[in-house]
N, CA, C and O atoms as a DFTB+ gen file, in Angstrom:
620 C
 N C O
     1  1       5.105      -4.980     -19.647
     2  2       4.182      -5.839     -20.365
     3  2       4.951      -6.710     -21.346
     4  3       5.951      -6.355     -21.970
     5  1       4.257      -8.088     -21.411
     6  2       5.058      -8.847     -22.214
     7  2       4.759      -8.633     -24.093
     8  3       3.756      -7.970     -24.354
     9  1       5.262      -8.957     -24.840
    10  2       4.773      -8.483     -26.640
    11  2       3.606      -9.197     -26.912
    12  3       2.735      -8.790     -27.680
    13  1       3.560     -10.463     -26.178
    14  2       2.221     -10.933     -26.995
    15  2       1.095     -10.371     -25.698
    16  3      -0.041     -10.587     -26.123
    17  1       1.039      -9.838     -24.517
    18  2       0.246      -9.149     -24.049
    19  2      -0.355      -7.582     -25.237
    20  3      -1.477      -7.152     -25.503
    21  1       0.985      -7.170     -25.641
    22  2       0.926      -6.284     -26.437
    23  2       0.131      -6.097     -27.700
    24  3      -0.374      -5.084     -28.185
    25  1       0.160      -7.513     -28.153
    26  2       0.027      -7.701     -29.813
    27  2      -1.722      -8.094     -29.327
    28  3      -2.573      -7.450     -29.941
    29  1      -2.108      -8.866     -28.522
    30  2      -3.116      -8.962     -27.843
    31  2      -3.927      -7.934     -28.348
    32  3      -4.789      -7.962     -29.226
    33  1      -3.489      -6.986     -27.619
    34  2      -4.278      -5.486     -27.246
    35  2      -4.266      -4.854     -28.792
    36  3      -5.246      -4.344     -29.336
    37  1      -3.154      -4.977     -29.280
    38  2      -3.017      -4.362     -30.849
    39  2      -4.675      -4.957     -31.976
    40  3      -5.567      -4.368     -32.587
    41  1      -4.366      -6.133     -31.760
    42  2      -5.400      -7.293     -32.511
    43  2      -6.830      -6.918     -32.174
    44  3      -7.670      -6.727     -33.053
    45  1      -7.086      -6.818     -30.867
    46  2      -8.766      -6.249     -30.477
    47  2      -8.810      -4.937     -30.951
    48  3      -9.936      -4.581     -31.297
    49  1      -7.868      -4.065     -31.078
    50  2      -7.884      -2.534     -31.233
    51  2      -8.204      -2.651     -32.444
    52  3      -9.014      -1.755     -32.685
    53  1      -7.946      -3.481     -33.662
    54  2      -8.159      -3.202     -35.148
    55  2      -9.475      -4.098     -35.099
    56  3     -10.427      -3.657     -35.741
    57  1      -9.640      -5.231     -34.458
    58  2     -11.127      -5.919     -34.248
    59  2     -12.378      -4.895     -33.790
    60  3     -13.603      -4.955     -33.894
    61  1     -11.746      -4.249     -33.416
    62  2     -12.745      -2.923     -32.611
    63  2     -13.055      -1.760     -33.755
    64  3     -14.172      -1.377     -34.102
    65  1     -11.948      -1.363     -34.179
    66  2     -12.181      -0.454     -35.344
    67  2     -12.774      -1.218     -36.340
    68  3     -13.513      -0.545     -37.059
    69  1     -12.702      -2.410     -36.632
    70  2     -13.256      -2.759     -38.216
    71  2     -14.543      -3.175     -37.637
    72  3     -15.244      -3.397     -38.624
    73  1     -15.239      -3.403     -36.583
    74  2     -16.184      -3.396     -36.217
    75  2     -17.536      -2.408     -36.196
    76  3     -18.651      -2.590     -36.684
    77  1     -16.973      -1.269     -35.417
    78  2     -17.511      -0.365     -34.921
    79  2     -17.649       1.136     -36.250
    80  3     -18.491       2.024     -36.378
    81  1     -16.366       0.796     -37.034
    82  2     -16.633       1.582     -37.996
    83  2     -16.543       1.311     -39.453
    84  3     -16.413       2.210     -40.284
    85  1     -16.604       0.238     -39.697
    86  2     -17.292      -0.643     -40.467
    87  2     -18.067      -1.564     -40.695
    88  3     -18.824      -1.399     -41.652
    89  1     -18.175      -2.992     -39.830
    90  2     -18.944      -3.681     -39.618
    91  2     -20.395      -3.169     -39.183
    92  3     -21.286      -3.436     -39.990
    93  1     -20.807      -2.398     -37.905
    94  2     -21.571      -1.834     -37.710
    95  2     -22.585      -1.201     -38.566
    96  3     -23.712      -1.647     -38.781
    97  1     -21.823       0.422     -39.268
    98  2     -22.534       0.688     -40.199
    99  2     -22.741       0.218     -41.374
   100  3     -23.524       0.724     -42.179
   101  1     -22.167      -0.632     -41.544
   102  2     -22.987      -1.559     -43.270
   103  2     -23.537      -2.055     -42.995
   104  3     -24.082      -2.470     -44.018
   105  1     -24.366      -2.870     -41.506
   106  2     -25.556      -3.238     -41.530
   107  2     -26.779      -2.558     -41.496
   108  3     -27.880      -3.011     -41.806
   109  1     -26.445      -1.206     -41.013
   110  2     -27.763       0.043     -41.178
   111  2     -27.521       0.425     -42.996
   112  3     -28.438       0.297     -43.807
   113  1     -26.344       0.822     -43.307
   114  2     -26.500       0.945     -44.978
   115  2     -27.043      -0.320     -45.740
   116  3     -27.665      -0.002     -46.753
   117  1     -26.960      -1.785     -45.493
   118  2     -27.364      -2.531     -46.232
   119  2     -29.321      -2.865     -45.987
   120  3     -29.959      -3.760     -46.542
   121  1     -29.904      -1.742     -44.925
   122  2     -30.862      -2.230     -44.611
   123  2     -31.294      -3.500     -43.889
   124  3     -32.434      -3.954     -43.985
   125  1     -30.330      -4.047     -43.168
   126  2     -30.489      -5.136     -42.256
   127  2     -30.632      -5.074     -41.100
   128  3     -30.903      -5.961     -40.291
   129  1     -30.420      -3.804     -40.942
   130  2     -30.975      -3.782     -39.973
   131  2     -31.909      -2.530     -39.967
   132  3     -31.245      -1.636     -39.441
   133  1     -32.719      -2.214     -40.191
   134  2     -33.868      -1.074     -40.831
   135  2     -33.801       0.223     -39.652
   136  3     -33.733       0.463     -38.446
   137  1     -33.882       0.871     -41.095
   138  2     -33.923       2.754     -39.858
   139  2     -35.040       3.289     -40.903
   140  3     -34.834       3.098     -42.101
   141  1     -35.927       3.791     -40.586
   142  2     -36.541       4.537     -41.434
   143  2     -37.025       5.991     -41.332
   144  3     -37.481       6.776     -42.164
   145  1     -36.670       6.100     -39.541
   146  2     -37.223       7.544     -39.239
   147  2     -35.865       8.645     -39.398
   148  3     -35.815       9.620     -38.648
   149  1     -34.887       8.426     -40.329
   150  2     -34.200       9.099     -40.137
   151  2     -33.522       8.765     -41.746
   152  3     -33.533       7.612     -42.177
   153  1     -32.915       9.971     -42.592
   154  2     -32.162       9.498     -43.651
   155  2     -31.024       8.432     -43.114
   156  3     -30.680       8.742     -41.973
   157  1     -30.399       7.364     -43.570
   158  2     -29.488       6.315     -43.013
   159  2     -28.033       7.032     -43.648
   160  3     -27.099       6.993     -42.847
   161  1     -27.841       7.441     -44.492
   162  2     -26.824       7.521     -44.764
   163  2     -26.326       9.124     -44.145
   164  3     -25.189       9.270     -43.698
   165  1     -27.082       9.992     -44.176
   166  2     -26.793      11.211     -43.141
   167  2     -26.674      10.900     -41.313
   168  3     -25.845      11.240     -40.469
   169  1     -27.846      10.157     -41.265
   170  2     -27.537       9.642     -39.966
   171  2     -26.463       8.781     -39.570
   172  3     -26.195       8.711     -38.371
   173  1     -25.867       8.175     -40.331
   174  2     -24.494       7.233     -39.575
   175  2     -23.475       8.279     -39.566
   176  3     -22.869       8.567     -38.534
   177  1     -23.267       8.859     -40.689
   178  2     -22.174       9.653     -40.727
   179  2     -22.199      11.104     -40.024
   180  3     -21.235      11.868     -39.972
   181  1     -23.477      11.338     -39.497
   182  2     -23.651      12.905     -38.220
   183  2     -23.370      12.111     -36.890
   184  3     -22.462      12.325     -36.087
   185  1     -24.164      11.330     -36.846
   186  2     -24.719      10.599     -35.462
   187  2     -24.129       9.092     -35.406
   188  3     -24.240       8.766     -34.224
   189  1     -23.701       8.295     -35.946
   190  2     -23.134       7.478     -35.393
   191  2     -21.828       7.382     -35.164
   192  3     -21.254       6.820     -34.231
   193  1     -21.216       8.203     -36.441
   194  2     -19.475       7.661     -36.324
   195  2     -18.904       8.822     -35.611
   196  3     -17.723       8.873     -35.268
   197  1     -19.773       9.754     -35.398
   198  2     -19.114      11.102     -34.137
   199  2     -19.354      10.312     -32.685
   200  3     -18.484      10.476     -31.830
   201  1     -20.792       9.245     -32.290
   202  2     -20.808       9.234     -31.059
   203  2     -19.763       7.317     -30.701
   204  3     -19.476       6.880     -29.587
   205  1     -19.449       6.607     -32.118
   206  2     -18.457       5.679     -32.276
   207  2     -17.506       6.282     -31.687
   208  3     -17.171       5.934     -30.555
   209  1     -16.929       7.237     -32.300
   210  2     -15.634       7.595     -32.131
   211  2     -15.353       8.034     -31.093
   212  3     -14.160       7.862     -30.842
   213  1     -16.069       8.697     -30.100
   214  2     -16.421       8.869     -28.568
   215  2     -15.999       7.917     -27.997
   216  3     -15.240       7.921     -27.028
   217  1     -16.569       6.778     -28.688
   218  2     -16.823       5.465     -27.131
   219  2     -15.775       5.230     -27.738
   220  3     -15.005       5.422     -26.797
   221  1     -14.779       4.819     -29.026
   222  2     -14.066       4.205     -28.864
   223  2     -12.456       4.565     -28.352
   224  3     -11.415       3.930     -28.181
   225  1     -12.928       6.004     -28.217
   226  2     -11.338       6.775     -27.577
   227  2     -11.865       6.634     -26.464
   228  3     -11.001       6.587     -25.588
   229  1     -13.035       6.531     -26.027
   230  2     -12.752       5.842     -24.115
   231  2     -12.867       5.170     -23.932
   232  3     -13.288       5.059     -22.780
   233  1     -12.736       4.216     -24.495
   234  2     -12.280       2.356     -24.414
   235  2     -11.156       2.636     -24.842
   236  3     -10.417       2.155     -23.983
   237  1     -10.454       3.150     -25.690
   238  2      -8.978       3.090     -25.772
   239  2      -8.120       3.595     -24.479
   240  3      -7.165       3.068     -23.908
   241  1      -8.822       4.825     -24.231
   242  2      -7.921       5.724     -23.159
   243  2      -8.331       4.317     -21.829
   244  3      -7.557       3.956     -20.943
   245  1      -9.117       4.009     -21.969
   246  2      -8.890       3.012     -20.124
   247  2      -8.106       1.899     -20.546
   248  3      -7.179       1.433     -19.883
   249  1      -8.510       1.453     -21.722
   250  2      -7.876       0.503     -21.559
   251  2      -6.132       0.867     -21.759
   252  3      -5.332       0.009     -21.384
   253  1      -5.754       1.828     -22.204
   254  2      -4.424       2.022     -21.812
   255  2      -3.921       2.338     -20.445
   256  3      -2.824       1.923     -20.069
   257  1      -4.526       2.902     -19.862
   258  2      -4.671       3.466     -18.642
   259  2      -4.273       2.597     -17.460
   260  3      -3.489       2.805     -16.534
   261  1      -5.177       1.384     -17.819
   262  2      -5.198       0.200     -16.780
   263  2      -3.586      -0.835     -16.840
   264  3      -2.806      -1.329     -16.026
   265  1      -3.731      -0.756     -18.225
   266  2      -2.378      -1.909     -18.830
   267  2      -1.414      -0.600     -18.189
   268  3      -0.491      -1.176     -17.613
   269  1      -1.272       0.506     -18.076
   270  2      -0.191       1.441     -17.591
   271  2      -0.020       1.090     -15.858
   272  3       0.857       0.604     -15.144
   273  1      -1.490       1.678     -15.656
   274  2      -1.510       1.476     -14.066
   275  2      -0.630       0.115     -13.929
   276  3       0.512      -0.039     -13.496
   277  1      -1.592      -0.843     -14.466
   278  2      -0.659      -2.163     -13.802
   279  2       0.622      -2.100     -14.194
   280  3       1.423      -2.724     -13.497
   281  1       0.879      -1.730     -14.779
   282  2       2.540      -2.465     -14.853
   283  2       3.339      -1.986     -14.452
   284  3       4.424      -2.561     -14.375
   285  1       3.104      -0.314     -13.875
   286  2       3.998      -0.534     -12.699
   287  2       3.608      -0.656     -11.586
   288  3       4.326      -0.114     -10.746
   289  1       2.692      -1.187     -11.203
   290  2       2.208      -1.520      -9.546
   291  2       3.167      -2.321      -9.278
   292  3       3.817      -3.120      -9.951
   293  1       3.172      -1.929      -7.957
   294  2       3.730      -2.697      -7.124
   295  2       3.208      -3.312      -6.166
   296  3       2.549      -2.811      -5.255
   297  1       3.542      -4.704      -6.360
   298  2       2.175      -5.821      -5.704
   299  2       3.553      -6.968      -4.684
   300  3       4.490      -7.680      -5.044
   301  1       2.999      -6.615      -3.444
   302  2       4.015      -7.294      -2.588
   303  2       2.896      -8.423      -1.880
   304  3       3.421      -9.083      -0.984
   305  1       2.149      -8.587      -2.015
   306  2       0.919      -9.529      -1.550
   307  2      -0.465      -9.552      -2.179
   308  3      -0.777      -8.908      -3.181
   309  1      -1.393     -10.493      -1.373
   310  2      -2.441     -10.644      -2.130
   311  2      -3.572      -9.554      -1.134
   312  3      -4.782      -9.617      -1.350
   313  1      -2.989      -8.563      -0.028
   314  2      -3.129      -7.361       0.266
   315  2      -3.117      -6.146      -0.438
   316  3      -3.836      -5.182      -0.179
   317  1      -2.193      -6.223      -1.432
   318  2      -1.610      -5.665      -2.500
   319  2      -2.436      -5.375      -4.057
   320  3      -2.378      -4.501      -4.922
   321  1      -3.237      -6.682      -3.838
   322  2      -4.298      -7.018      -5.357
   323  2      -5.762      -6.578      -4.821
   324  3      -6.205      -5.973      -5.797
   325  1      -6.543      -6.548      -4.041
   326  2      -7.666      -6.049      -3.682
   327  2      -8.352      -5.118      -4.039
   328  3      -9.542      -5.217      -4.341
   329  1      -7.325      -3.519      -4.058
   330  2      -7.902      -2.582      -4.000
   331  2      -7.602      -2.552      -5.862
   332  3      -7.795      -1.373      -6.160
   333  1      -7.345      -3.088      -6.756
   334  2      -7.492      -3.039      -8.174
   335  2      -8.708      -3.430      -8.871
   336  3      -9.154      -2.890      -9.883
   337  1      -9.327      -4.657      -8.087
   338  2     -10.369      -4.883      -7.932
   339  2     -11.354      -3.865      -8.674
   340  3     -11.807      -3.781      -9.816
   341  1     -11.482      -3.084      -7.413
   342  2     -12.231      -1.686      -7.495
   343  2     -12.005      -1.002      -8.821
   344  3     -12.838      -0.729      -9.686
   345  1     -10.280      -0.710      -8.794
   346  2      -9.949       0.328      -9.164
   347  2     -10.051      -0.441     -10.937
   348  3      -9.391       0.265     -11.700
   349  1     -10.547      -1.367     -11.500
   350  2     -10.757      -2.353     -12.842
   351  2     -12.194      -1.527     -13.423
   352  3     -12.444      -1.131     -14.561
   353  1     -13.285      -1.418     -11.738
   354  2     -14.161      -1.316     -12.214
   355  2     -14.594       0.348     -12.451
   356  3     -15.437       0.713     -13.270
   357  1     -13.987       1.057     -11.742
   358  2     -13.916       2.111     -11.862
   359  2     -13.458       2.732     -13.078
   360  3     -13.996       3.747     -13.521
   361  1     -12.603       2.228     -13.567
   362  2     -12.184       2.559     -15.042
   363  2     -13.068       2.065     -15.980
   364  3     -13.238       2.715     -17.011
   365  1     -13.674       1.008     -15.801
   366  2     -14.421       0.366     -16.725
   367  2     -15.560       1.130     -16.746
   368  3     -16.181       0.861     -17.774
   369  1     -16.306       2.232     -15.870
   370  2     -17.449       2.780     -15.969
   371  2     -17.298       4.256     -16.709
   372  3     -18.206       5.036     -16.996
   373  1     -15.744       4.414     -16.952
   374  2     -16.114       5.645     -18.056
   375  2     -16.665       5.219     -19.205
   376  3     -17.475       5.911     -19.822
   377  1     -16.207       3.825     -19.668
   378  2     -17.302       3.439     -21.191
   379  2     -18.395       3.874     -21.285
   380  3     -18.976       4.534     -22.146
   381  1     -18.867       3.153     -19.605
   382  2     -20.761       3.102     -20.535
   383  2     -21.114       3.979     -19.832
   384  3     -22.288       3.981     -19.464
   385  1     -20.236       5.000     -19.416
   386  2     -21.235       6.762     -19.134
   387  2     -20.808       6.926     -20.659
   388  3     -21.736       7.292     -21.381
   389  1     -19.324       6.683     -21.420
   390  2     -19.381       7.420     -22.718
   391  2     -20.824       6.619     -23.560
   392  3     -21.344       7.343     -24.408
   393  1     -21.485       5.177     -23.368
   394  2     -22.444       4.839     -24.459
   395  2     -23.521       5.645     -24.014
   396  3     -24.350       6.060     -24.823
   397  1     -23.631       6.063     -22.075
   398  2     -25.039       7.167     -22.105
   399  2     -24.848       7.901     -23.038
   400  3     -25.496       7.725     -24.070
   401  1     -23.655       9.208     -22.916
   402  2     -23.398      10.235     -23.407
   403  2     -23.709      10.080     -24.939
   404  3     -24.417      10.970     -25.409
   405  1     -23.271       9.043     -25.830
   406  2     -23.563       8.639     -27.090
   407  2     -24.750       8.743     -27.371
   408  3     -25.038       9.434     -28.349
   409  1     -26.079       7.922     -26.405
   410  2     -26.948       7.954     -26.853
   411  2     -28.072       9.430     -26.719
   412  3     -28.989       9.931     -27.370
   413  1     -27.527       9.622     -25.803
   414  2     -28.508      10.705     -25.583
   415  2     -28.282      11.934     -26.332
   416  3     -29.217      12.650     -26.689
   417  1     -26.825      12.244     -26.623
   418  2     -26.370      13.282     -27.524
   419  2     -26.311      12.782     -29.092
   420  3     -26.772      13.398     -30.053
   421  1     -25.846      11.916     -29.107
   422  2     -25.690      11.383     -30.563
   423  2     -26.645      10.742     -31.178
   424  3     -26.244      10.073     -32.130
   425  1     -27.923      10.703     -30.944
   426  2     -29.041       9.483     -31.806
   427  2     -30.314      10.146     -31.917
   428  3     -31.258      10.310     -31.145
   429  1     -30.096      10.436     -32.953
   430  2     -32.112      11.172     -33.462
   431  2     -32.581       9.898     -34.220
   432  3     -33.520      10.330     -34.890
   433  1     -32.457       8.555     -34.497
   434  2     -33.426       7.583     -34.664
   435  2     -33.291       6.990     -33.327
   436  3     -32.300       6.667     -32.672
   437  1     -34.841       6.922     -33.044
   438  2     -35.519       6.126     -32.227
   439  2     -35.532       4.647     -31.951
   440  3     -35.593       3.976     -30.921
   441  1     -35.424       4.279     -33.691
   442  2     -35.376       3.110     -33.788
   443  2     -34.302       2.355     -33.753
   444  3     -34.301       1.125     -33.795
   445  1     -33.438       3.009     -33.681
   446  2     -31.740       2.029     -33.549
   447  2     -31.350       2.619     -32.382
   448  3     -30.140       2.599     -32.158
   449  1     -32.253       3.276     -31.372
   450  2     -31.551       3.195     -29.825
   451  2     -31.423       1.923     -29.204
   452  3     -30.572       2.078     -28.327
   453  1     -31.878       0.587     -29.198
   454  2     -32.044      -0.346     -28.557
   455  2     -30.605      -1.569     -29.160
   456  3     -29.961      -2.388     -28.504
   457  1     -30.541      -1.242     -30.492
   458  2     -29.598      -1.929     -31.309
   459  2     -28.048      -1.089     -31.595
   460  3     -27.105      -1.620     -32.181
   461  1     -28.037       0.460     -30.987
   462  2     -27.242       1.027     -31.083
   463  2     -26.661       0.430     -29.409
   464  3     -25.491       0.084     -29.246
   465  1     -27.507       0.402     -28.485
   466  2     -27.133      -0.064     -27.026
   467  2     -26.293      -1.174     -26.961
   468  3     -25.376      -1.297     -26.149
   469  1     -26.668      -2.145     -27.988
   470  2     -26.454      -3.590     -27.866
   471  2     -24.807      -3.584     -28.575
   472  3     -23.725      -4.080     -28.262
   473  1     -25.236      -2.872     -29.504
   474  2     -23.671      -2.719     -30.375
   475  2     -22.490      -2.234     -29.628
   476  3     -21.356      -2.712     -29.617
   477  1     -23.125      -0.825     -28.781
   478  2     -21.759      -0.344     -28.285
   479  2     -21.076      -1.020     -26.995
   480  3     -19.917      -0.972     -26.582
   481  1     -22.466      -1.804     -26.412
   482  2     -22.068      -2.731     -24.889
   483  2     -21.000      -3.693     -25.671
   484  3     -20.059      -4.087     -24.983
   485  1     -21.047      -4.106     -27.020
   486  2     -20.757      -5.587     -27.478
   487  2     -18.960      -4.648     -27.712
   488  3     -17.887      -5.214     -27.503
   489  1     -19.069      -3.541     -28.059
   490  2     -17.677      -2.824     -28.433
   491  2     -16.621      -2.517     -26.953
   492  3     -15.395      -2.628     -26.941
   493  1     -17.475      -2.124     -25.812
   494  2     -17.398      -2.086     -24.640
   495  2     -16.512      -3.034     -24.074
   496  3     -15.411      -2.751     -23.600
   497  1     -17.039      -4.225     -24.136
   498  2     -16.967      -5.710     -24.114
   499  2     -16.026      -6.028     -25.002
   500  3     -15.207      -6.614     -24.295
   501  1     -15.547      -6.025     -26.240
   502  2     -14.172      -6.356     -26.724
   503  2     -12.995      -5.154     -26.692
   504  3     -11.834      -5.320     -27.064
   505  1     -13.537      -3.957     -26.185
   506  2     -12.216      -2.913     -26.381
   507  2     -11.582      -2.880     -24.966
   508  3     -10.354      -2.811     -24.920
   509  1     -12.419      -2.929     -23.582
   510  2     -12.147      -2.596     -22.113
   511  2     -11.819      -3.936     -22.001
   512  3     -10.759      -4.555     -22.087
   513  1     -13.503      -4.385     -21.690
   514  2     -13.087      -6.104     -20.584
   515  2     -12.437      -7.443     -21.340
   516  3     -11.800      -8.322     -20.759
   517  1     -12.639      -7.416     -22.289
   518  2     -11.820      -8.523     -23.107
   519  2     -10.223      -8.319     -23.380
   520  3      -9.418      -9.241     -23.519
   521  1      -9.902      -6.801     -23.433
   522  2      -8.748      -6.487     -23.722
   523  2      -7.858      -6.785     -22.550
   524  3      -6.946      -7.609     -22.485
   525  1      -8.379      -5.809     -21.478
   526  2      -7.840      -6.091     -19.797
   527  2      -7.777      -7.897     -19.418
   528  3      -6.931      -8.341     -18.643
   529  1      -8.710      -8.693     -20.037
   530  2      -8.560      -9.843     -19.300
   531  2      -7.437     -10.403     -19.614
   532  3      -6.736     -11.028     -18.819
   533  1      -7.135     -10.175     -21.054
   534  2      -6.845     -11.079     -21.721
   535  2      -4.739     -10.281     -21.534
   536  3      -3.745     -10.988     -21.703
   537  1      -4.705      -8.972     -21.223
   538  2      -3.238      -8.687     -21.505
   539  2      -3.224      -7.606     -20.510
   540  3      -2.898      -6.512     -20.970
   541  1      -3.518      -7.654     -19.172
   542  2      -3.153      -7.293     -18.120
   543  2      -1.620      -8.147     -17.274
   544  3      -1.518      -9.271     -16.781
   545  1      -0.768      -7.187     -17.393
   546  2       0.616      -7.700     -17.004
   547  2       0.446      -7.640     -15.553
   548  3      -0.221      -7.043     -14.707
   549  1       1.725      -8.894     -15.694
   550  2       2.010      -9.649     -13.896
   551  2       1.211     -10.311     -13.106
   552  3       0.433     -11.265     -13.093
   553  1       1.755      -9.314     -12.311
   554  2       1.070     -10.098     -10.885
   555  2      -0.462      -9.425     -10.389
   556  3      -0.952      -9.325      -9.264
   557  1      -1.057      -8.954     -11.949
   558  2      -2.668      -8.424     -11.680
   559  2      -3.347      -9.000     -12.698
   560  3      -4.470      -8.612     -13.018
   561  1      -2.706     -10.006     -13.314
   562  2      -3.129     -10.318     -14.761
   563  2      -5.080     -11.495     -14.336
   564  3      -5.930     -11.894     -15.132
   565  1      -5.025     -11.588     -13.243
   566  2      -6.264     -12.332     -12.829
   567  2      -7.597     -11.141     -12.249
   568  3      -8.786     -11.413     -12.083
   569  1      -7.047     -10.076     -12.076
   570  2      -7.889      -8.974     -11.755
   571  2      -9.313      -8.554     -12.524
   572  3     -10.292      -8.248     -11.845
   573  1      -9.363      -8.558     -13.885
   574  2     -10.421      -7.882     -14.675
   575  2     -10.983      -9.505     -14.459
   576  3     -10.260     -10.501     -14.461
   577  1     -12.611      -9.480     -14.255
   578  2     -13.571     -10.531     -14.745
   579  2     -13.543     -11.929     -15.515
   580  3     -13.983     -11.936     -16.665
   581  1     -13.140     -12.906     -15.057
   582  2     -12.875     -13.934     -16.353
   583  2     -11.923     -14.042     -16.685
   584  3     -11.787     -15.026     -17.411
   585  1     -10.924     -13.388     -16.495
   586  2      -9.513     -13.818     -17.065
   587  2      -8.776     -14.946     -16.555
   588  3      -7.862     -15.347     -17.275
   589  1      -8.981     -15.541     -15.467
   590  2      -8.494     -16.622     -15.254
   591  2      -8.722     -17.852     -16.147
   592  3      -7.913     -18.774     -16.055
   593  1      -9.967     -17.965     -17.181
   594  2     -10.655     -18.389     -17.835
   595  2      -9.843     -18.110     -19.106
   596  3      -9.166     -19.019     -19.585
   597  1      -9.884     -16.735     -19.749
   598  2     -10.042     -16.632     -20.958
   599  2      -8.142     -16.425     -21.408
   600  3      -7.613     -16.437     -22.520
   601  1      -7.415     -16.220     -19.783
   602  2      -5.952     -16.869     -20.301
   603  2      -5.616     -18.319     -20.579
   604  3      -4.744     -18.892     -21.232
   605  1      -6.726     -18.719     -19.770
   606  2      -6.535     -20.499     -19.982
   607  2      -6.669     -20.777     -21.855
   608  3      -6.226     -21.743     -22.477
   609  1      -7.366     -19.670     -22.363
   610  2      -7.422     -20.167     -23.625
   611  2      -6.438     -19.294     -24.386
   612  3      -5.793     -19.752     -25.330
   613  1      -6.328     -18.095     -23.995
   614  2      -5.165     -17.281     -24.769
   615  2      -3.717     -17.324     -24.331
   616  3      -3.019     -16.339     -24.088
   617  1      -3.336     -18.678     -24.259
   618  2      -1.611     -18.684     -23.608
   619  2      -0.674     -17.887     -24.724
   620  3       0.534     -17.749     -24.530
């Protein structure tokens, strides 16, 4: 992998943490986004930042996983790139079994299941598929969704 593939991945990883475990919950502590069936400040800290911290070690673990896989593949054709395809999306579906697992184990308000969904897809979305598009090495670097796109903007 090249360093700024690296530094890439470094940059979303702290965008992800200051997000998910800060950004996030100060909008349920500031009341902006309203919880009422549940104390807010017991509830983020039982139930959100145990089932955060879930999703975000399995968005970390794939997304290392994948940047590993690829770089040492060995890609002798465009026979060669196909079956990654798959194997992008397959990794990408331990996330959002970890946001089931989150929600169903981790959330006694009712009312922030729909906005807890939205949050962790949006964490999903910058820790896995944004990370992979954007600093997937070589000759697979067009593989994850959009990246042909979103290297055009991240040279």
């Amino acid at each position: 992998m090249k360093l700024s593939e690296v530094i890439r991945i470094i940059v979303l990883v702290v965008a992800g943490i200051a997000l998910m475990f800060f950004g996030q919950p100060a909008l349920f502590k500031s009341g902006i986004i309203p919880i009422t069936d549940v104390p807010v400040d017991a509830w983020i800290q039982n139930d959100y930042m145990t089932a955060a911290r879930i999703i975000f070690a399995v968005c970390l673990v794939c997304t290392i996983l994948w940047c590993v896989l690829t770089a040492r593949a060995r890609i002798e054709g465009a026979r060669h790139v196909n079956p990654w395809f798959l194997a992008w999306w397959v990794i990408g579906f331990f996330p959002i079994v970890a946001i089931g697992i989150a929600l169903y184990f981790f959330n006694r308000s009712e009312q922030a299941l729909l906005v807890l969904t939205a949050f962790w897809i949006i964490d999903v979305l910058l820790l896995y598929w944004l990370a992979t598009a954007i600093a997937t090495p070589r000759q697979l670097k067009y593989v994850p969704p959009g990246a042909p796109f979103l290297r055009s903007i991240f040279k």
